[in-house]
FIPANU-989061 format. One record per residue (C-alpha): residue in one letter; x, y, z negated; residue number from 1. Coordinates in pm, whole numbers, plus 50000, padded with zeros to 5 digits. Last residue first. Layout:
// FIPANU-989061
+----+-------+-------+-------+-----+
: aa :    c1 :    c2 :    c3 :   i :
+----+-------+-------+-------+-----+
:  A :     X :     Y :     Z : NUM :
...
+----+-------+-------+-------+-----+
***
This chain:
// FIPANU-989061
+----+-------+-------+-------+-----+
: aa :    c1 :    c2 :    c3 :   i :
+----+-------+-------+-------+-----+
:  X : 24541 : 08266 : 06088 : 416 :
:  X : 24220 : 08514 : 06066 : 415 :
:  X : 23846 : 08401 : 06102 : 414 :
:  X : 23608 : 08686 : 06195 : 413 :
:  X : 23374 : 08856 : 06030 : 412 :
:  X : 23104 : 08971 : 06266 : 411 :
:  X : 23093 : 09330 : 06388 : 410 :
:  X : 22858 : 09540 : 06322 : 409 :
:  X : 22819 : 09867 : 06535 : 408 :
:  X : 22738 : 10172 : 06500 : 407 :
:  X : 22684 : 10458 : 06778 : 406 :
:  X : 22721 : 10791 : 06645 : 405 :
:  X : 22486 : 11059 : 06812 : 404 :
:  X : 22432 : 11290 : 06481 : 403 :
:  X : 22123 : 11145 : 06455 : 402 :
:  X : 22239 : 10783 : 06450 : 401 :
:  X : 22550 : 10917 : 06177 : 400 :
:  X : 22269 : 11010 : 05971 : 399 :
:  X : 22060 : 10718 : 05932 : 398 :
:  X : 22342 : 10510 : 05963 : 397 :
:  X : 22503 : 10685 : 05677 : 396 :
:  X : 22315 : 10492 : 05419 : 395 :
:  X : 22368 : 10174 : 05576 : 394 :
:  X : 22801 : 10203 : 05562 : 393 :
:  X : 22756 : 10329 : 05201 : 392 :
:  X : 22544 : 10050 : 04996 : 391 :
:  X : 22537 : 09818 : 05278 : 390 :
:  X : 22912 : 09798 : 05397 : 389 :
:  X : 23045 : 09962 : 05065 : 388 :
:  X : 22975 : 09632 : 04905 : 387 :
:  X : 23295 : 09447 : 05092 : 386 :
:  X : 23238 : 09132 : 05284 : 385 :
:  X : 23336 : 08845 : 05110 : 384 :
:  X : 23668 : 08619 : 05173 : 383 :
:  X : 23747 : 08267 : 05168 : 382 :
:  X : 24053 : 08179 : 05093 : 381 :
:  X : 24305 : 07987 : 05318 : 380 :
:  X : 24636 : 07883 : 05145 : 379 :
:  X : 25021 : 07931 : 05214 : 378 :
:  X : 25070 : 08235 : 04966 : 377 :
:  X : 24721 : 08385 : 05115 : 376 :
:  X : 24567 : 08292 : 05405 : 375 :
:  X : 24250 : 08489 : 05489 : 374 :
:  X : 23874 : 08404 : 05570 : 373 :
:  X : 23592 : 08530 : 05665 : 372 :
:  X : 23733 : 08869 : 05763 : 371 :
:  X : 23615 : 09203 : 05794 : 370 :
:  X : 23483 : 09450 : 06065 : 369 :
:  X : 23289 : 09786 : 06112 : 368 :
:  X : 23281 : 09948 : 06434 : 367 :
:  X : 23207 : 10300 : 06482 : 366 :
:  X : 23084 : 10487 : 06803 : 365 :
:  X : 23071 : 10862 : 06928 : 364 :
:  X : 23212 : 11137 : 06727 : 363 :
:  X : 23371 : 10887 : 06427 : 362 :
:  X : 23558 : 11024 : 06139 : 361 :
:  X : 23214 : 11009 : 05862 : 360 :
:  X : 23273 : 10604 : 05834 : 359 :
:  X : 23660 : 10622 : 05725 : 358 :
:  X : 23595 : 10937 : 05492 : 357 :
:  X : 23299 : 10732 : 05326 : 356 :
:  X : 23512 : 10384 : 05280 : 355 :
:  X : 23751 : 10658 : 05105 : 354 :
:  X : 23472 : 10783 : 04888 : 353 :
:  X : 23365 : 10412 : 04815 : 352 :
:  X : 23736 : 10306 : 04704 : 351 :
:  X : 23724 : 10669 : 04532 : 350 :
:  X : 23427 : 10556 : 04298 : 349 :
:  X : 23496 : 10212 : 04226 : 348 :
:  X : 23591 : 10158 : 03837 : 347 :
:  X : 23553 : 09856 : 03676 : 346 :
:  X : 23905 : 09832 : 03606 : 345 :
:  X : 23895 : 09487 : 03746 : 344 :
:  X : 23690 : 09604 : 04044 : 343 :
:  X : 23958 : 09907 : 04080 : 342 :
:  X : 24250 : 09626 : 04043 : 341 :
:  X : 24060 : 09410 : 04345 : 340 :
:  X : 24072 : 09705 : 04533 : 339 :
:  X : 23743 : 09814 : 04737 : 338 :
:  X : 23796 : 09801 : 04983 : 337 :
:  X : 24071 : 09523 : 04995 : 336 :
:  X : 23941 : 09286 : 04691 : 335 :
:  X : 23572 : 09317 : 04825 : 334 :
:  X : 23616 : 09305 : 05194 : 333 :
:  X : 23659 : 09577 : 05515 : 332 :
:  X : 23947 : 09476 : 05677 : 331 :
:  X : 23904 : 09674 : 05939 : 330 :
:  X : 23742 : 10017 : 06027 : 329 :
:  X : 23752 : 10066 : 06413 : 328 :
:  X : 23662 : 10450 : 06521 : 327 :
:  X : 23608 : 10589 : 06886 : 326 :
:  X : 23582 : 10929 : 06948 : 325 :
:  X : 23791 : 11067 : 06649 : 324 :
:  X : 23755 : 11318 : 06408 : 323 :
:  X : 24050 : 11444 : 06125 : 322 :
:  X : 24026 : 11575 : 05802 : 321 :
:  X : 24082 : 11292 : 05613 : 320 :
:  X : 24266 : 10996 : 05843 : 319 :
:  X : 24607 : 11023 : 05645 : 318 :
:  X : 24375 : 10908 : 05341 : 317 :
:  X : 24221 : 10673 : 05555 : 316 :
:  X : 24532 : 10487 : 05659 : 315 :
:  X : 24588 : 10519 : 06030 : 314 :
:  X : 24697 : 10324 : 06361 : 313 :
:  X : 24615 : 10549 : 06646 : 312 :
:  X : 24561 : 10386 : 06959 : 311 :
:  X : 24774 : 10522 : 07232 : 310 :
:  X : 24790 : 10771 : 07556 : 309 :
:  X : 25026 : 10964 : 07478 : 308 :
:  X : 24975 : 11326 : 07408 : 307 :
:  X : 24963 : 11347 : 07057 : 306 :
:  X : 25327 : 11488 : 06975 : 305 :
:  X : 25395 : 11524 : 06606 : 304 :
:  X : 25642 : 11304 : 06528 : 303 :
:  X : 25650 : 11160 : 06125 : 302 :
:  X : 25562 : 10798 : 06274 : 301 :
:  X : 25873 : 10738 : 06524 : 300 :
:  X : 26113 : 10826 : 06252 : 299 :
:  X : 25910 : 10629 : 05980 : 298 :
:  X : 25899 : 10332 : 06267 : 297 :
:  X : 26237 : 10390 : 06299 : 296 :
:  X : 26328 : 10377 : 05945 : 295 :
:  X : 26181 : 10093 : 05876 : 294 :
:  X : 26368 : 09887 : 06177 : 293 :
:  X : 26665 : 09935 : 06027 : 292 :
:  X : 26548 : 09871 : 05648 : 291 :
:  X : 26423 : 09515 : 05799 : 290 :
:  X : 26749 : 09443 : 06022 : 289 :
:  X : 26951 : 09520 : 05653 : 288 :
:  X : 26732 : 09275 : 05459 : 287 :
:  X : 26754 : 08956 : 05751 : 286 :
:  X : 26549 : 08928 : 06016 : 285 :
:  X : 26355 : 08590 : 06115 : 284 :
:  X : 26076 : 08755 : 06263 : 283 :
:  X : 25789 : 08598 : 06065 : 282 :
:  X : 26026 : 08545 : 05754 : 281 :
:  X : 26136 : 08899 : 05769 : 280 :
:  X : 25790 : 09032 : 05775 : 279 :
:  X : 25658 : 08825 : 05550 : 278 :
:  X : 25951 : 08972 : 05278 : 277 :
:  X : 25908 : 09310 : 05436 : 276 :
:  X : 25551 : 09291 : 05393 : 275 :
:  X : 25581 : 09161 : 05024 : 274 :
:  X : 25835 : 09467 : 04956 : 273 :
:  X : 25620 : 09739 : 05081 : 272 :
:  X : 25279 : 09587 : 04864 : 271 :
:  X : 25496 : 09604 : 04593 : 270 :
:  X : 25597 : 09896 : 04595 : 269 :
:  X : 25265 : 10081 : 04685 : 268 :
:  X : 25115 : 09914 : 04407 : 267 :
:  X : 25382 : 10029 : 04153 : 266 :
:  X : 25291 : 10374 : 04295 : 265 :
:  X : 24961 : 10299 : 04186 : 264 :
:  X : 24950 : 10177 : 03848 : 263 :
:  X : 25251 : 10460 : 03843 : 262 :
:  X : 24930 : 10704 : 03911 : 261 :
:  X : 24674 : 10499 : 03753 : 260 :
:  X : 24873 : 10551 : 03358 : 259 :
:  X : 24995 : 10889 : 03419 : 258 :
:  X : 25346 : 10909 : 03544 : 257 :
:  X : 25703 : 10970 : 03432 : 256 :
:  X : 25755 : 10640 : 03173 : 255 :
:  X : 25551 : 10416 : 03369 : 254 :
:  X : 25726 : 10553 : 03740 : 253 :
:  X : 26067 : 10450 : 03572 : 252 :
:  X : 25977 : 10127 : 03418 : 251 :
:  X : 25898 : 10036 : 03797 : 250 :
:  X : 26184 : 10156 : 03915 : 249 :
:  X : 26406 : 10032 : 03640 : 248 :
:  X : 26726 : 10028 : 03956 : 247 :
:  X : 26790 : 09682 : 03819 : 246 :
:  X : 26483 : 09509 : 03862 : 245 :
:  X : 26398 : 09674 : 04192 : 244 :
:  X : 26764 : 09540 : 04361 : 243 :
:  X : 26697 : 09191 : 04216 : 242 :
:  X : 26329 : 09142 : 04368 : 241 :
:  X : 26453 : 09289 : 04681 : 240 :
:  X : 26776 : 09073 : 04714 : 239 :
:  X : 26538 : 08745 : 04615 : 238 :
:  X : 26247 : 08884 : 04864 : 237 :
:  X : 26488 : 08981 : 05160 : 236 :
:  X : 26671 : 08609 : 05190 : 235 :
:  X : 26983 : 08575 : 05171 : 234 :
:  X : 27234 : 08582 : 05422 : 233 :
:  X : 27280 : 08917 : 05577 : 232 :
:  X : 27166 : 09108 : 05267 : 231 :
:  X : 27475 : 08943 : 05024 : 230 :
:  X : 27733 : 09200 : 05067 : 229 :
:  X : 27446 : 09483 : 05016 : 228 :
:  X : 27336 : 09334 : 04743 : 227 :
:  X : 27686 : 09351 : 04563 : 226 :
:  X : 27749 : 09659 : 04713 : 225 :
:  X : 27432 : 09836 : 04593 : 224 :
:  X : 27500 : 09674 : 04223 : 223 :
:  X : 27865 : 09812 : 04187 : 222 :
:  X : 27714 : 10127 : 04347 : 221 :
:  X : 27486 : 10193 : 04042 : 220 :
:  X : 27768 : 10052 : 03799 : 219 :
:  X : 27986 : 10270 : 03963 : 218 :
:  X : 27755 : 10608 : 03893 : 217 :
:  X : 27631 : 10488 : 03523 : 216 :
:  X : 28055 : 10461 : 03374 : 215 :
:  X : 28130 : 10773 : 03631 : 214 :
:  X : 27863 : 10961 : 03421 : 213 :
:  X : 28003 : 10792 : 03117 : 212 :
:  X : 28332 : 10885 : 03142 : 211 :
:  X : 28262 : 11267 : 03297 : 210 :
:  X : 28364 : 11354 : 03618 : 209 :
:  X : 28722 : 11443 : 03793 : 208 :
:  X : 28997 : 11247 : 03672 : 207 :
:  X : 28813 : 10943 : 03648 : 206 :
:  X : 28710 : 11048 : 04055 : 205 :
:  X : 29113 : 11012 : 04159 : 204 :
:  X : 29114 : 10642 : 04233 : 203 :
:  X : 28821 : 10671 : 04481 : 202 :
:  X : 28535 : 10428 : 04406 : 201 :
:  X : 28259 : 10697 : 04445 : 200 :
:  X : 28429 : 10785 : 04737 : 199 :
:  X : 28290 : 10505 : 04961 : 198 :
:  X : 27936 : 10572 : 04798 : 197 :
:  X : 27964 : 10944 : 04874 : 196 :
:  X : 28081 : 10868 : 05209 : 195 :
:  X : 28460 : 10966 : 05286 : 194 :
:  X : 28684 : 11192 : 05504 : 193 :
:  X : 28903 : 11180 : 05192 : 192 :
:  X : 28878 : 11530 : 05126 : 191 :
:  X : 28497 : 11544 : 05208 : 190 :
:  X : 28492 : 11222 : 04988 : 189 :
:  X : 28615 : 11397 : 04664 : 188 :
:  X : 28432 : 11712 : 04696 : 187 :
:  X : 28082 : 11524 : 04754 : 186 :
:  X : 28178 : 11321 : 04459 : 185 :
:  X : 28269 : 11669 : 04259 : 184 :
:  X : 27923 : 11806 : 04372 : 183 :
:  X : 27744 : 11497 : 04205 : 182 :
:  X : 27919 : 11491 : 03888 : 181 :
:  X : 27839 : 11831 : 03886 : 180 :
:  X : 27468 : 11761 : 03940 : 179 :
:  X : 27360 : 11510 : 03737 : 178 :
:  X : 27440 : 11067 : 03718 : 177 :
:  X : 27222 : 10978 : 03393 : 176 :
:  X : 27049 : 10751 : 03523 : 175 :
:  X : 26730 : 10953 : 03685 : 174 :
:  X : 26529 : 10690 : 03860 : 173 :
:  X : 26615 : 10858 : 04128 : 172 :
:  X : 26900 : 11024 : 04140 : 171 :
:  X : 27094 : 10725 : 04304 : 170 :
:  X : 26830 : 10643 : 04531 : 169 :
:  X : 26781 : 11003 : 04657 : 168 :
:  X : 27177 : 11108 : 04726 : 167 :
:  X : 27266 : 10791 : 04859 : 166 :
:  X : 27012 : 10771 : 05127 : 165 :
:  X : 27108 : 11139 : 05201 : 164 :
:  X : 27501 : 10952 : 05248 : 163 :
:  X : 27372 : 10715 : 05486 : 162 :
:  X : 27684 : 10515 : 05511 : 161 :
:  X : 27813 : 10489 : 05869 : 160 :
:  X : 28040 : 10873 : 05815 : 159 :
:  X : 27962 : 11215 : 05913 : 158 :
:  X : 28241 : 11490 : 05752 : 157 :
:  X : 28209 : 11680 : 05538 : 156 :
:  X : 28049 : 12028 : 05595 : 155 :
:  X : 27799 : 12087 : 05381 : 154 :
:  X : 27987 : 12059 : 05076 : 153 :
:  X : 28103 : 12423 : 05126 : 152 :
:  X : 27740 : 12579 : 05110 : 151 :
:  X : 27758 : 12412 : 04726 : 150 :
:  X : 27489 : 12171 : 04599 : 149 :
:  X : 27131 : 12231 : 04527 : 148 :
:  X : 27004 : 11888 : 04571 : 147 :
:  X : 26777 : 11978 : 04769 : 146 :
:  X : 27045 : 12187 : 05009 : 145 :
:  X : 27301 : 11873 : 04989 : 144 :
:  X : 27020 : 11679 : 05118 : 143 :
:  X : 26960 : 11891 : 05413 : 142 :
:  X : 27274 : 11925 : 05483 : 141 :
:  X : 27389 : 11537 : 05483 : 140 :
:  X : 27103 : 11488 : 05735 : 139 :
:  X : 27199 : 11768 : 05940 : 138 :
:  X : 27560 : 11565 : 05875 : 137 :
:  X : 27399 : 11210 : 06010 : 136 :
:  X : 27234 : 11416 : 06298 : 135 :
:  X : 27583 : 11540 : 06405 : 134 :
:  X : 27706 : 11173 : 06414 : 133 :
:  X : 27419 : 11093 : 06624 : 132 :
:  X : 27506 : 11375 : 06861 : 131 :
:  X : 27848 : 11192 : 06960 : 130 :
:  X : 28048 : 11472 : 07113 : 129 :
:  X : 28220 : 11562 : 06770 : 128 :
:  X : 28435 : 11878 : 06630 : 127 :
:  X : 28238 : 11891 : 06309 : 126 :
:  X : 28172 : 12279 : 06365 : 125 :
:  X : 28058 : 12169 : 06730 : 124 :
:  X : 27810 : 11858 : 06667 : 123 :
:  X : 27656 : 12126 : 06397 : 122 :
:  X : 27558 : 12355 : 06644 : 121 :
:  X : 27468 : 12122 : 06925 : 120 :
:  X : 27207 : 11931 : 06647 : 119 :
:  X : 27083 : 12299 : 06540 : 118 :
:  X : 26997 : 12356 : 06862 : 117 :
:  X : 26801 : 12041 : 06930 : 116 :
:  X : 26641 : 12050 : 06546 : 115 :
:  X : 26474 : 12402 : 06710 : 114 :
:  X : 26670 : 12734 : 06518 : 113 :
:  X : 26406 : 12998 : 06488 : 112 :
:  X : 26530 : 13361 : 06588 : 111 :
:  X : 26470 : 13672 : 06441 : 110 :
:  X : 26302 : 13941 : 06666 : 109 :
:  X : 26321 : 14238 : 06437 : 108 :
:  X : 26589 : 14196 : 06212 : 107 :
:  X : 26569 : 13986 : 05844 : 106 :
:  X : 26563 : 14228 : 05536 : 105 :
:  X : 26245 : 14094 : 05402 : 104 :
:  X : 26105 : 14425 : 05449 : 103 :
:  X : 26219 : 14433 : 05874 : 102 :
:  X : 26082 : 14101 : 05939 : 101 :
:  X : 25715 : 14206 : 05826 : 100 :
:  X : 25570 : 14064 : 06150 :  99 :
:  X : 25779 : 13798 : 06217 :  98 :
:  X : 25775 : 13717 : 05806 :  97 :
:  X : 25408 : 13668 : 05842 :  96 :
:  X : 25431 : 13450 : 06131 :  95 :
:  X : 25661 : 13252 : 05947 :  94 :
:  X : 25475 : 13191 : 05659 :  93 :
:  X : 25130 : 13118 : 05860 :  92 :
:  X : 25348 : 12875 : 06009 :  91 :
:  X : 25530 : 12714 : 05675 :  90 :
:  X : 25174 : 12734 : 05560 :  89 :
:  X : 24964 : 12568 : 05862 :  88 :
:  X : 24833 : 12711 : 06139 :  87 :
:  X : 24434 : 12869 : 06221 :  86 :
:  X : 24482 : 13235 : 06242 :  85 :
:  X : 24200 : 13336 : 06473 :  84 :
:  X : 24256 : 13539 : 06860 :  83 :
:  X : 24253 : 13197 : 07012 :  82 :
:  X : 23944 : 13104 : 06916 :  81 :
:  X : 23750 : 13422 : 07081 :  80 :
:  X : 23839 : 13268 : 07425 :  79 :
:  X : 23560 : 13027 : 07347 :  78 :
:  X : 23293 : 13295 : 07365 :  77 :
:  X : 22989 : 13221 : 07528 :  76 :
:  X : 22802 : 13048 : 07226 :  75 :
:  X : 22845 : 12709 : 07369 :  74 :
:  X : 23234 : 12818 : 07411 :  73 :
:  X : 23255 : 12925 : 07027 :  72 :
:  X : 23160 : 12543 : 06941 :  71 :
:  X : 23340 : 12388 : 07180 :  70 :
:  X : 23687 : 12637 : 07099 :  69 :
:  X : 23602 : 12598 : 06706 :  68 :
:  X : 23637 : 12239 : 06723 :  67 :
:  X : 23973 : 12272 : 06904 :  66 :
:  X : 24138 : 12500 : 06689 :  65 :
:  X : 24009 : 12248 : 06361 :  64 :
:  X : 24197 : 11968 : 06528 :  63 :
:  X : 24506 : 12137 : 06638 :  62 :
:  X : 24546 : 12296 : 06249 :  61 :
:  X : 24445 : 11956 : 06129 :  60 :
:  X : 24748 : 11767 : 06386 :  59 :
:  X : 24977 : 12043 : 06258 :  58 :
:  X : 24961 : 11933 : 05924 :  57 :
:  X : 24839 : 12103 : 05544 :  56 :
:  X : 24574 : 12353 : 05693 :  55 :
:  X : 24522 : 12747 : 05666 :  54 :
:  X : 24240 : 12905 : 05804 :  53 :
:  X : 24252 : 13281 : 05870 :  52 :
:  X : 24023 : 13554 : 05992 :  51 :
:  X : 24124 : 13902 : 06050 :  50 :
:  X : 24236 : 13852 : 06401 :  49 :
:  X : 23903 : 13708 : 06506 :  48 :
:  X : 23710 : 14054 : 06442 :  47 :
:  X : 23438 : 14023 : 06218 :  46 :
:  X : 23064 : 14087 : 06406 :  45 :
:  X : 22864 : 13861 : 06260 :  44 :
:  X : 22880 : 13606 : 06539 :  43 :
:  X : 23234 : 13616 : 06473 :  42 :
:  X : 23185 : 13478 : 06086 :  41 :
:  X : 22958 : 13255 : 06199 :  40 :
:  X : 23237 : 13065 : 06419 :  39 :
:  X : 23483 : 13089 : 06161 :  38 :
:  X : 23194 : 12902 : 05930 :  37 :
:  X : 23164 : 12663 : 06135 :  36 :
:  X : 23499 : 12585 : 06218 :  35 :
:  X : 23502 : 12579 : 05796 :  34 :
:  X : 23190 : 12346 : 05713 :  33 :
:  X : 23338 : 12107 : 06003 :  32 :
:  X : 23669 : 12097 : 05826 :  31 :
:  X : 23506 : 12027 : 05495 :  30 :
:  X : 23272 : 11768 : 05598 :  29 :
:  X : 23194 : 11539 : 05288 :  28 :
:  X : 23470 : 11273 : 05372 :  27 :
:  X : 23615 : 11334 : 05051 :  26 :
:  X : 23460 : 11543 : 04825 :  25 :
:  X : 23394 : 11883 : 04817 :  24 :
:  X : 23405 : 12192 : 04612 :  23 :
:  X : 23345 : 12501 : 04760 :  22 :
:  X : 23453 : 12860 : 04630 :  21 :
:  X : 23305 : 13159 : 04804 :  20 :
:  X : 23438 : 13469 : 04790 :  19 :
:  X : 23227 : 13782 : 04937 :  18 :
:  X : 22873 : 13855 : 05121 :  17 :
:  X : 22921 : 13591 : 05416 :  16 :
:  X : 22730 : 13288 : 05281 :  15 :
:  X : 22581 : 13103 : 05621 :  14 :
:  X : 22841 : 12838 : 05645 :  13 :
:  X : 22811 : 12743 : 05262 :  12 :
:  X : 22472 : 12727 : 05316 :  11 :
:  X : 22421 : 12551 : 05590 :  10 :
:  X : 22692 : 12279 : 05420 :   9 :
:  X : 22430 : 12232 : 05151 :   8 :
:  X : 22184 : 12233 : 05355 :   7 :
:  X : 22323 : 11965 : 05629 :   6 :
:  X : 22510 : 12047 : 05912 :   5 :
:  X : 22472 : 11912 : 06274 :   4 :
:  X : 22740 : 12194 : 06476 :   3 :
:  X : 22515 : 12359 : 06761 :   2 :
:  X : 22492 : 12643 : 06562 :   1 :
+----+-------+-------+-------+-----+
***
């Protein structure tokens, strides 16, 4: 096997006699284990068609295809990769519904609708030309579908306000705005050829919902209005600041989450708003220009295509599973990795598995950075290079050397 694997991983790879369960940590070689283990499995004789490997993205599925292609071709036998089921769930689900079509009651040769077709579709039943109108109603669909709402709502009409957007923020934190006062909204603006939020002032909705529910719903979009009137001329952080505070987010993820979890999540939220705060003082872009220009990079991020020619920009936890030729950890100082709340908590274990995951990605070279200095709220601090650089990054030189990995230390630099 030309694969480098150490005994533990040998002998998961080598066990053929029945199940085997393997638990793993991060960064510990799982996908090599299994594209090694497909590969055993043919040289014991099983036929590629019975073996299966199910991932969670298409970029793991690609990965793991293409590992066992090199390793099958230095064994004389690439073309044997094709012939394994290596896809994710929703396409190991649909392969198995192509070939059972006629139990689940669907006919033989069903067809797949692409977003493409689906966008000409709906552009016809809502008698429009302008395809970005007809996204805003797949949009509408797809919300109306999670939400569980009636075929018939489907169909209103596209509108400016981000009606999906709607649908999440005012459901969650839960406020006591449900289902049917929900579906009789959506009826209300698809007579009015309306947005939710536009029809969630319309004179007939009193009529229609519950006192209180209507009571929590306009005092939801009395508050988006009000921020929304005021996001082209003040400044992010204030409108953020406000617009967190009275949605209860943060109370919200305490009250539904373990106690790390919402530490977490609370994290995450924070961390969001501060960029777009820098951001928008950097750029000079006001609250609304910020969201904008979120959701395109979140648009541009969730595509799948990996033929361009780019760097890849990655977190490590969207990194696991995946190899690269040429890796560039950054950053790489105690109070980043690992967290300054993990030191506090006196608890570092997954900061040093994920500095493990970054440093067990790279095929040929590595580079390892940090800074000697940062500016934070208007002052420069100095900064110390994380722990995990001796105490993990050494111990994997060893390995990583004999493996062919090139390392390389780079020296901290200073940051403006």
């Amino acid at each position: 096997m030309s694969f480098p694997l150490n005994a533990p991983q040998r002998e998961a790879v080598r066990y053929c006699d029945g199940p085997l369960l393997v638990l793993a940590g991060a960064g510990s070689g799982k996908t090599r284990v299994i594209t090694a283990k497909i590969a055993r499995l043919i040289e014991q004789g099983v036929d590629p068609a019975r073996i299966v490997a199910v991932t969670f993205t298409n970029k793991a599925a690609r990965e793991m295809r293409e590992r066992a292609q090199l390793l099958l071709r230095a064994q004389g036998g690439s073309e044997l990769a094709g012939r394994v089921t290596i896809a994710t769930f929703h396409a190991l689900g649909l392969k198995i519904l192509r070939s059972e079509a006629k139990s689940a009651g669907l006919r033989p040769g069903f067809s797949i609708l692409d977003p493409a077709d689906l966008e000409g579709i709906v552009a016809e039943l809502v008698a429009t030309a302008d395809r970005s109108r007809a996204r805003v109603v797949q949009w509408k669909i797809s919300a109306w579908k999670n939400a569980r709402m009636a075929p018939a709502d489907a169909l209103a009409s596209a509108s400016d306000d981000d009606d999906p957007a709607f649908l999440r923020a005012v459901t969650t934190p839960k406020r006591g705005v449900g289902r049917a006062t929900l579906t009789r909204l959506s009826e209300v603006a698809t007579a009015r050829g309306e947005s939710l939020y536009a029809a969630s002032f319309a004179p007939e909705l009193p009529s229609l919902v519950p006192a209180r529910a209507l009571e929590t719903l306009r005092e939801f979009t009395s508050l988006i209005g009000g921020l929304r009137g005021r996001a082209e001329r003040e400044p992010p952080g204030r409108l953020l600041d406000e617009l967190l505070a009275g949605i209860g987010y943060e109370a919200w993820l305490v009250d539904t989450l373990d106690r790390r979890d919402a530490q977490e999540r609370t994290k995450s939220v924070r961390d969001l708003a501060g960029w777009l705060v820098r951001k928008g003082e950097a750029d000079g872009r006001n609250l609304l220009e910020l969201t904008q220009m979120v959701a395109l990079i979140t648009m541009l991020d969730g595509r799948e295509d990996d033929s361009a020619q780019a760097v890849r920009l990655s977190t490590l936890h969207a990194a696991k599973g995946l190899e690269f030729a040429h890796v560039f950890l950054v950053g790489l100082e105690e109070g980043v990795l690992p967290h300054r709340e993990r030191i506090d908590a006196g608890d570092v274990d997954e900061e040093r598995r994920l500095m493990y995951v970054g440093v067990t990605r790279a095929r040929q070279t590595l580079h390892l950075s940090w800074c000697r200095s940062r500016k934070r709220a208007g002052e420069r601090s100095a900064c110390q290079p994380s722990r995990f650089i001796l105490k993990t990054a050494v111990s994997q030189l060893h390995e990583r050397d004999r493996q062919g990995v090139g390392m390389n230390w780079v020296s901290g630099y200073r940051r403006g």
